[in-house]
N, C-alpha and C positions, 0 to 999 in steps of 0.2 A: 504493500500500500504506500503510495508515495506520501508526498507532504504539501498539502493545500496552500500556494501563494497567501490567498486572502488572509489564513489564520495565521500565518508569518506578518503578514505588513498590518492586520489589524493589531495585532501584539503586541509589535515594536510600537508602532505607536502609540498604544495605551501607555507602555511602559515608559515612553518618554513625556505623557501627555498631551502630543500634540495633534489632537483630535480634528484641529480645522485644516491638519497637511499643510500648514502654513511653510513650515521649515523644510520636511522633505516629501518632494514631489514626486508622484509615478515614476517617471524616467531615472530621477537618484536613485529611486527603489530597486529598478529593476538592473542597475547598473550593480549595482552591490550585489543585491542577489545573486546575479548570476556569477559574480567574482566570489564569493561564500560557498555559492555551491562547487564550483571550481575547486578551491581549496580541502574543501573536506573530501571530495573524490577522488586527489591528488593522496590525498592522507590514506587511503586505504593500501597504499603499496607499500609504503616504509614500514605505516605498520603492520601487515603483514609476515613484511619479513621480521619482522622485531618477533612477533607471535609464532613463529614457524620454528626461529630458532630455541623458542620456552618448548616448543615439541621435543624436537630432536633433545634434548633435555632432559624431558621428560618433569618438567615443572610446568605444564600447562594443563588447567583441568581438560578433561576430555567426556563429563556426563554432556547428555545428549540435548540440556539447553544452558550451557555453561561452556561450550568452546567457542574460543575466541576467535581462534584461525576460519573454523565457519562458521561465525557470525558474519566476521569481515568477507566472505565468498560469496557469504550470499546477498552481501549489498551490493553486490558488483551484477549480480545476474540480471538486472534490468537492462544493463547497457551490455550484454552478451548477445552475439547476435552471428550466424553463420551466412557470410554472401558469397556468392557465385561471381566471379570476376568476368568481366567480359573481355572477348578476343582482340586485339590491334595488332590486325593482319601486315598492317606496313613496317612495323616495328618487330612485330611477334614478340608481343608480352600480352601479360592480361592486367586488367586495371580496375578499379572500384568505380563503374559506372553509374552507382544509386545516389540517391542525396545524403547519404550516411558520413558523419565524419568520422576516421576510424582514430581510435587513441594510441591503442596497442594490436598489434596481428597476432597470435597464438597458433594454434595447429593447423597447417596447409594441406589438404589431401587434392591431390593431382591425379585424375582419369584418363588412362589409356585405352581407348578404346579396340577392339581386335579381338583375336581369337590365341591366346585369353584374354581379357578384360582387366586390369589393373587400377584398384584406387589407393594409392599410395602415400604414406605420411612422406612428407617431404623437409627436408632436412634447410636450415636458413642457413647459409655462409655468407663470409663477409666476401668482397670481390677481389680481393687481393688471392684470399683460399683459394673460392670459385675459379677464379683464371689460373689458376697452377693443379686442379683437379681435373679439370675437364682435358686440360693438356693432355695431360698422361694415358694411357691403354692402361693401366691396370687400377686406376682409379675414378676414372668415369664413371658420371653415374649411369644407373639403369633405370628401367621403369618400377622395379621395383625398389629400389634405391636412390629415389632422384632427391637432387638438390634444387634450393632456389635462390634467389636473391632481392633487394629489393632496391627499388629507385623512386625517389620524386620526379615525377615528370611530366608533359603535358601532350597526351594521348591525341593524334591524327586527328584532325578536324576540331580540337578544341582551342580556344583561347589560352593566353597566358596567365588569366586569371582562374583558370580551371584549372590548377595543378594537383594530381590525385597521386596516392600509389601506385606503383607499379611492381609486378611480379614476375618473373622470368625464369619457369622453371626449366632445367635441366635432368631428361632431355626433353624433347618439344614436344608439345602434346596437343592429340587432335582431340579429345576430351574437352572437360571443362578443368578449372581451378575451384575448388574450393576453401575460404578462408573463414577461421572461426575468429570472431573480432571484439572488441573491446570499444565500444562508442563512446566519443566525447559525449557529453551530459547539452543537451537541450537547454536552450538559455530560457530560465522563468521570466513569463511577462505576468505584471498586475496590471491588465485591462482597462479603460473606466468609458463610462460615457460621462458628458456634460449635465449634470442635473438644472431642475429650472433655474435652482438660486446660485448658481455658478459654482456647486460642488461636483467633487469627483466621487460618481456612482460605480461600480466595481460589474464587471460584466466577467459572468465567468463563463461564459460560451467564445469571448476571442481570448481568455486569459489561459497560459501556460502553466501549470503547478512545477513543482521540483522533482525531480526524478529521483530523488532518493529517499531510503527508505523511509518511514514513519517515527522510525526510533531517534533520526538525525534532525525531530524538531525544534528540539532544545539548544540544539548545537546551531542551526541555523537563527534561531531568534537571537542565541546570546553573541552569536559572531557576527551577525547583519547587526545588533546595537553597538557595537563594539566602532564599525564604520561610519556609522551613522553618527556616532560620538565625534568623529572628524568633521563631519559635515556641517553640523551643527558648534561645532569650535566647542566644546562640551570637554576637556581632560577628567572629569570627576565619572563620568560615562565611559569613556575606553577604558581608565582606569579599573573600573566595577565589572565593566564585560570581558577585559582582558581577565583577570582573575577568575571570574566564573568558568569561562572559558577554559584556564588549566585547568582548573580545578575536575571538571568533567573528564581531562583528556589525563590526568594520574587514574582519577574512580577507573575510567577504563582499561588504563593498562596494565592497575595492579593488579 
């Protein structure tokens, strides 16, 4: 269950009482937000590895609503998502043709089509590897063994402003690419229309919530007042949200 824009921005501003939005406007709003939610979805990978290494450990609880490592897994399965790359025959690569922003790549499986049929984990080298593997006869890959590598680039017929990933498995495959992906987080909008007395009315049919879990409310209110304390030229507010704010992020890693 994600986390409701409106009960974030009506929050913070209760809690600062500035009820007429006098101080901060939709656009501040949504400007922070989306730099908060940023931030804490950045935070699931350090700490992960911080939580992975209490494993290998063996100082990490492991009952079945008390791990930490999959807690932190399963706040990331929103932005998990498996695309299909499409072909660029002039180039011969495959590339992320959806509207998707992808954060991190994870597992490639590559289809050889034929008799047999091959869908292959595909191994990521850097290109320095790559060009000194495919060299060789006795280290090339196969279809069952194949390598890939990655590029930014801008795929035959697109603009420079369209620069996507690129994929270029070895060896070439008349198949498809598939990639299992990690999406950048969706920027929260709060919405409004114009009410009759020149107030901002909150529409939640063009408004965007937060893509992250339900549990990351709190960390969202207290780190969106925290900016908000900037804005407002407020030191006694960053100061109070800065604090809360560790304070949540020891609770949770102890």
């Amino acid at each position: 269950m994600a986390v409701n824009v409106n009960t974030v921005y009506t929050t913070v501003l209760y809690i600062l009482n500035k009820e007429q939005r006098g101080y901060v406007t939709p656009s501040e709003f949504n400007s922070i937000a989306d730099l908060v939610q940023k931030e804490i979805f950045n935070s699931y990978f350090p700490d992960g590895n911080q939580v992975n290494r209490q494993n290998q450990n063996n100082t990490q609880n492991d009952t079945e609503f008390f791990n930490m490592y999959k807690d932190i897994a399963y706040k990331l399965y929103p932005f998990e998502e498996e695309i299909i790359f499409s072909y660029d025959s002039n180039n011969d690569v495959f590339y992320n043709a959806t509207s998707s922003e992808i954060y991190k790549i994870g597992e490639v499986i590559t289809t050889y089509d034929g008799q047999p049929q091959y869908s292959s984990i595909t191994q990521l080298a850097s290109k320095k590897d790559f060009d000194k593997i495919i060299r060789s006869k006795l280290t090339t890959p196969t279809k069952q063994y194949p390598l890939f590598i990655t590029t930014n680039a801008v795929p035959t017929g697109l603009t420079d402003s369209e620069l996507v990933l690129k994929v270029t498995p070895s060896p070439t495959t008349n198949g498809n690419v598939k990639v299992n992906c990690l999406l950048n987080p969706i920027s929260p909008q709060w919405n409004y229309a114009v009410g009759s007395l020149g107030q901002y009315v909150y529409n939640p049919v063009t408004s965007i919530n937060f893509q992250l879990d339900i549990s990351e409310q709190t960390n969202l209110i207290i780190n969106t007042l925290k900016y908000f304390g900037v804005v407002i030229n407020d030191p006694t507010i960053i100061e109070v949200a800065a604090q809360e704010a560790q304070a949540v992020e020891i609770n949770q890693k102890s």
